[in-house]
Short mmCIF file of the C-alpha atoms (twelve columns), coordinates in Angstrom:
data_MODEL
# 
_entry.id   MODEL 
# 
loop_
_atom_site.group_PDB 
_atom_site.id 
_atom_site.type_symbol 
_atom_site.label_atom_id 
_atom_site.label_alt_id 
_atom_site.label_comp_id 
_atom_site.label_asym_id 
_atom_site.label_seq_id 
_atom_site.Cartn_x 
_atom_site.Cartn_y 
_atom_site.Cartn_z 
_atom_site.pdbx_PDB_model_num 
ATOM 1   C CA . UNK A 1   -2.530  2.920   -1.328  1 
ATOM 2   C CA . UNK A 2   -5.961  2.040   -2.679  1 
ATOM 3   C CA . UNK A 3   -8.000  0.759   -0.259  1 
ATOM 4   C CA . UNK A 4   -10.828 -0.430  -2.354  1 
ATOM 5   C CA . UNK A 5   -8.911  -3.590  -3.311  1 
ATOM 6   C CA . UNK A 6   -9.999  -5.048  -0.262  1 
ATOM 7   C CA . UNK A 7   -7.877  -3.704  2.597   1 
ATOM 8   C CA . UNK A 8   -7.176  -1.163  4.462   1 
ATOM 9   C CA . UNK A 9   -4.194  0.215   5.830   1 
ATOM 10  C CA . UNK A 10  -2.462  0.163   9.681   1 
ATOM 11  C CA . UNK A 11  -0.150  2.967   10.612  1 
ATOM 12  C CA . UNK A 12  3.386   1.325   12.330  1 
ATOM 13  C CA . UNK A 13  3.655   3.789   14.800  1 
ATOM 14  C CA . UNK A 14  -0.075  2.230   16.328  1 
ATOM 15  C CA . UNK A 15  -0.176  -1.240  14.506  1 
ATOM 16  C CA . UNK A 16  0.576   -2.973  18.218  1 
ATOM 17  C CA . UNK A 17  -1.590  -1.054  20.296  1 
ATOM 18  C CA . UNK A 18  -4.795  -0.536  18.319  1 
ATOM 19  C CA . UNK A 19  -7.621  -2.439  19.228  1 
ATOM 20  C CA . UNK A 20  -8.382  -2.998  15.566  1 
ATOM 21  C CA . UNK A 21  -5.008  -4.468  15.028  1 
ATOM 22  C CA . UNK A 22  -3.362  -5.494  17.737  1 
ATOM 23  C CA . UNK A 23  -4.394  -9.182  17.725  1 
ATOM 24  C CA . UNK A 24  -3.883  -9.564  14.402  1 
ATOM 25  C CA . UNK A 25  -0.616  -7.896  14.589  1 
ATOM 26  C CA . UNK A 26  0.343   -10.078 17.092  1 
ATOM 27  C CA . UNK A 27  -0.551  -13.574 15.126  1 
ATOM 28  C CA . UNK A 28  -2.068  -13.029 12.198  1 
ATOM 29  C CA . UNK A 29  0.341   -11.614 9.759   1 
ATOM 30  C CA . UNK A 30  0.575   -12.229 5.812   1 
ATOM 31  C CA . UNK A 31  2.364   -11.250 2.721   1 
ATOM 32  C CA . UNK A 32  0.065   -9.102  0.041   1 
ATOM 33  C CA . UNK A 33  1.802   -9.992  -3.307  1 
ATOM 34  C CA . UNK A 34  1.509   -6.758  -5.205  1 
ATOM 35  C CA . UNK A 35  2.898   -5.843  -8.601  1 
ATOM 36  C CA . UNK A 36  2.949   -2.322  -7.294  1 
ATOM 37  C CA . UNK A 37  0.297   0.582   -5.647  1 
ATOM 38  C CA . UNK A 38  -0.915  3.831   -6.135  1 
ATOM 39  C CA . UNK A 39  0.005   7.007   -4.088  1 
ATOM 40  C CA . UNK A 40  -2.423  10.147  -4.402  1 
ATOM 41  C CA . UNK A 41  -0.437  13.891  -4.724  1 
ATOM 42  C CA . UNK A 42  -3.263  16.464  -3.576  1 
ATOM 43  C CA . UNK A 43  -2.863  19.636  -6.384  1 
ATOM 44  C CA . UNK A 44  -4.264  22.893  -6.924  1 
ATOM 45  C CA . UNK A 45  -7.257  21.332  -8.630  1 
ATOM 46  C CA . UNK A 46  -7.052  17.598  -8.614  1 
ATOM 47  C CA . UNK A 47  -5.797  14.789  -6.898  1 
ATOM 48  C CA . UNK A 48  -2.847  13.557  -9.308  1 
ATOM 49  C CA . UNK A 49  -2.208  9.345   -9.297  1 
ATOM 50  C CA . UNK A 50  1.050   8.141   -9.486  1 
ATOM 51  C CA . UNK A 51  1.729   4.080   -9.971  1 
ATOM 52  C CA . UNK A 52  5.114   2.872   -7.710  1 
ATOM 53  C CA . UNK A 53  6.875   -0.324  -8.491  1 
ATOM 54  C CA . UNK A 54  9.801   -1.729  -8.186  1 
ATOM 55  C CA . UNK A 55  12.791  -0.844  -10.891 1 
ATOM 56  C CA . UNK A 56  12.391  -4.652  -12.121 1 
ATOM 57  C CA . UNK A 57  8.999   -4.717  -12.119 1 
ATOM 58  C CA . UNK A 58  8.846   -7.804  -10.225 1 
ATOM 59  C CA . UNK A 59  6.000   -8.992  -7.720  1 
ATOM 60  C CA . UNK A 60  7.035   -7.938  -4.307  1 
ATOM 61  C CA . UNK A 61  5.478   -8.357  -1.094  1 
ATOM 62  C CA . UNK A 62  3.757   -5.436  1.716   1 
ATOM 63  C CA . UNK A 63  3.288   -6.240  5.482   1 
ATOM 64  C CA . UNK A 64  -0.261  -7.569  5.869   1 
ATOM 65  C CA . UNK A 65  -2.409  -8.513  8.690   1 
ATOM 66  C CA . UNK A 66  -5.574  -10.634 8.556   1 
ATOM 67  C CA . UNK A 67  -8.949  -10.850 10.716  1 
ATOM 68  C CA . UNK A 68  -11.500 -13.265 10.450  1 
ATOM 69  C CA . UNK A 69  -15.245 -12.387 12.135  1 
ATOM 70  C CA . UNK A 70  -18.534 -14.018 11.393  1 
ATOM 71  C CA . UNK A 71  -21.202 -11.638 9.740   1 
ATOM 72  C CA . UNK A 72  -24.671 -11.811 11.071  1 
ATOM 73  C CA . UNK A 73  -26.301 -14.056 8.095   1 
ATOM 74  C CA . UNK A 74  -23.492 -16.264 9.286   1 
ATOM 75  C CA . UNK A 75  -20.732 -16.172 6.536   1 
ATOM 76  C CA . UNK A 76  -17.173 -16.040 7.749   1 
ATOM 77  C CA . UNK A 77  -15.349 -12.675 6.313   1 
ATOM 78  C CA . UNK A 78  -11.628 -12.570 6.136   1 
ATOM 79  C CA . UNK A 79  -10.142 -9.154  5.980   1 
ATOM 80  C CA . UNK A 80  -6.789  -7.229  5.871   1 
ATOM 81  C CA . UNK A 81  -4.963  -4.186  6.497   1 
ATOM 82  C CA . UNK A 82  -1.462  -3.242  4.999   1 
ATOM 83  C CA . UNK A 83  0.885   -1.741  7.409   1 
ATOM 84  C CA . UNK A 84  2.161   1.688   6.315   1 
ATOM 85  C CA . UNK A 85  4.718   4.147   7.312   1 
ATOM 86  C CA . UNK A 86  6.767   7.172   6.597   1 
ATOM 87  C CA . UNK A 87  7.455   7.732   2.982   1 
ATOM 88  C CA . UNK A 88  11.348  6.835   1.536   1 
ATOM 89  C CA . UNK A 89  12.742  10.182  -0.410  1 
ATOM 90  C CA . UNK A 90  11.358  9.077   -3.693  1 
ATOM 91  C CA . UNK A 91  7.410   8.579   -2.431  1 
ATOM 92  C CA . UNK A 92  7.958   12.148  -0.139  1 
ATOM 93  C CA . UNK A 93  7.350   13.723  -3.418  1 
ATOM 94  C CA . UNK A 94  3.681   12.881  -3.536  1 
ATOM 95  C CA . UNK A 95  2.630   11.772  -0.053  1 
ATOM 96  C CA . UNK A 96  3.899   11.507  2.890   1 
ATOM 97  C CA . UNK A 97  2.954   7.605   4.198   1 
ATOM 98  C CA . UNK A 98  3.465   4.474   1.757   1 
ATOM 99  C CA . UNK A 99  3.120   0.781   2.362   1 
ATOM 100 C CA . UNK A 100 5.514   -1.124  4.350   1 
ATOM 101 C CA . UNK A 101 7.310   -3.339  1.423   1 
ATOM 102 C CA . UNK A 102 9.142   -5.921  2.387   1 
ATOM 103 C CA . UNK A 103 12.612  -7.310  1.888   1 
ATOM 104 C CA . UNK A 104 12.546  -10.808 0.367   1 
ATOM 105 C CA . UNK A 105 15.086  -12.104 3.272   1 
ATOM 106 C CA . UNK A 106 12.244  -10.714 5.675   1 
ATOM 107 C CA . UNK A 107 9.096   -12.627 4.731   1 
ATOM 108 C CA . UNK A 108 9.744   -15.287 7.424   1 
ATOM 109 C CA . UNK A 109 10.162  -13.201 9.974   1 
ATOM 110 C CA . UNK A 110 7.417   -11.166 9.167   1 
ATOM 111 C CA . UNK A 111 5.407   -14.732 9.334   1 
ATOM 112 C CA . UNK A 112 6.842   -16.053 12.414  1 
ATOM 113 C CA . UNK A 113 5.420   -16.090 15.751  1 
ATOM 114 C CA . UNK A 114 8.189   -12.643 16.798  1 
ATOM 115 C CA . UNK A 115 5.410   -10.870 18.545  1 
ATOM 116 C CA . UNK A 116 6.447   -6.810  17.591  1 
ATOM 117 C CA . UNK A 117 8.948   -6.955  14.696  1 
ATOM 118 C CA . UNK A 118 7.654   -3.729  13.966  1 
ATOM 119 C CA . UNK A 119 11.710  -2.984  13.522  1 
ATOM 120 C CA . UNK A 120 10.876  -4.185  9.950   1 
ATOM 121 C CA . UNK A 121 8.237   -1.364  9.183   1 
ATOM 122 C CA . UNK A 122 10.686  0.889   7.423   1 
ATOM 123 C CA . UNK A 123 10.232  2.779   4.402   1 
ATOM 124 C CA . UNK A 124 11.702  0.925   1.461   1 
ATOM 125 C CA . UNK A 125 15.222  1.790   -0.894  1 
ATOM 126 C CA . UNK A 126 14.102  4.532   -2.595  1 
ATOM 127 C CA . UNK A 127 16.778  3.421   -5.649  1 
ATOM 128 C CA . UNK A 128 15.155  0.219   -6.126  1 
ATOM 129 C CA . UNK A 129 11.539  1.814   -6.766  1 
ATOM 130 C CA . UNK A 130 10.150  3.599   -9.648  1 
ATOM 131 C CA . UNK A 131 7.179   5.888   -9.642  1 
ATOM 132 C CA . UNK A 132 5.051   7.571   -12.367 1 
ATOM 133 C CA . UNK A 133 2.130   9.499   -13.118 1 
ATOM 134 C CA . UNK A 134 -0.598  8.055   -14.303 1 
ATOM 135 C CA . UNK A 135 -4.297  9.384   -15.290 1 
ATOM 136 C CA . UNK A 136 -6.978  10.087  -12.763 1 
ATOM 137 C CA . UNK A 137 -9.353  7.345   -14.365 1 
ATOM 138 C CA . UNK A 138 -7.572  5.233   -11.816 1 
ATOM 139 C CA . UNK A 139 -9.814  6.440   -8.991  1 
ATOM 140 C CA . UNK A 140 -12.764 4.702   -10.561 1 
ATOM 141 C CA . UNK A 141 -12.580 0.317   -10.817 1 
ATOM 142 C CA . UNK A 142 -14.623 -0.083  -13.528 1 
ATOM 143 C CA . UNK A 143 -12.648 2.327   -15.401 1 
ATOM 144 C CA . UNK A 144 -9.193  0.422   -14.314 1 
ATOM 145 C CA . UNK A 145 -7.478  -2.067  -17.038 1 
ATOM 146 C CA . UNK A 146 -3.641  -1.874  -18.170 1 
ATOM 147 C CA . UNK A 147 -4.171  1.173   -19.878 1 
ATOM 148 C CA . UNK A 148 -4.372  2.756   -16.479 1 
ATOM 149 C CA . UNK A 149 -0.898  2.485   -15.966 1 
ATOM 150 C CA . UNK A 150 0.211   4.477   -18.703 1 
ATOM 151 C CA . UNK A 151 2.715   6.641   -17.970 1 
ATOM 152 C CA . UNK A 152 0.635   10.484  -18.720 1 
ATOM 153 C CA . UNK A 153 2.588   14.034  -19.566 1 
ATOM 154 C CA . UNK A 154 1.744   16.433  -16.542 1 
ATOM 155 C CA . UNK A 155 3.378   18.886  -18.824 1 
ATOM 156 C CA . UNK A 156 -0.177  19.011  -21.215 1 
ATOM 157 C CA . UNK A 157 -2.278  19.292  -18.657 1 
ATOM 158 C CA . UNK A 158 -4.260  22.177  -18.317 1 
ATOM 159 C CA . UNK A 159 -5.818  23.996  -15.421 1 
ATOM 160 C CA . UNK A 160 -9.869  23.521  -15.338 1 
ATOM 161 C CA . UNK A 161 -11.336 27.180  -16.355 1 
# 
């Protein structure tokens, strides 16, 4: 997951007991429309992106939480984190955490006041996801646009000499 888009991410297995997250696991939880996210393979040389979606390409949702706090100059700064957990078979190939994605039929309990449905932090059907690699450029935002999405032949790549 990248965190520079302005989250970061909260492991299920502490999500309700970590002081960072706790409250706002408790009752401050949100839905982070995504087209899809990035998972990093480490290599032999380099760090190799892949892009993960779903097989329809449609916008889906990932397990958020939110925190407010004030900043010293006095300007209010929301935040978030995006739950994670252990990979489904198809992500395990590359890493081995991804983003909790949710179920359409979940959102409102994800949103309701259910104080640990941490039940719902389950890796998501591997069959309904695609993945792909994509070029490294990805690593860099001012470099990102939808070129970086391409799909790029692993198979030409060279080792660096």
């Amino acid at each position: 997951m990248n965190e520079s888009a302005g989250g970061s991410l909260a492991p299920r297995e502490d999500i309700a007991s970590n002081e960072l997250f706790q409250d706002a696991y408790r009752s401050r939880r949100c839905l982070v429309p995504v087209s899809g996210f990035f998972e990093w393979q480490d290599g032999i040389y380099k760090k190799q992106p892949y892009a993960v979606a779903v097989k329809d390409r449609s916008t889906f949702a990932l397990a958020g939480i939110w925190e407010e706090w004030r900043h010293p100059a006095g300007i209010d700064i929301r935040s978030f984190a995006v739950g994670t957990c252990q990979s489904n078979e198809m992500i395990s190939a590359v890493h081995n955490r991804m983003p909790v994605v949710l179920r359409p039929e979940d959102y409102d309990r994800w949103l309701s006041p259910d104080p640990d449905p941490r039940g719902m932090m389950r890796p998501f059907d591997a069959k309904a996801m695609t993945m792909w690699p994509i070029a490294r450029r990805v690593s860099t935002a001012r470099r990102i646009g939808p070129e970086a999405l391409r799909r790029v032949d692993l198979s030409t790549r060279r080792a660096p000499q």
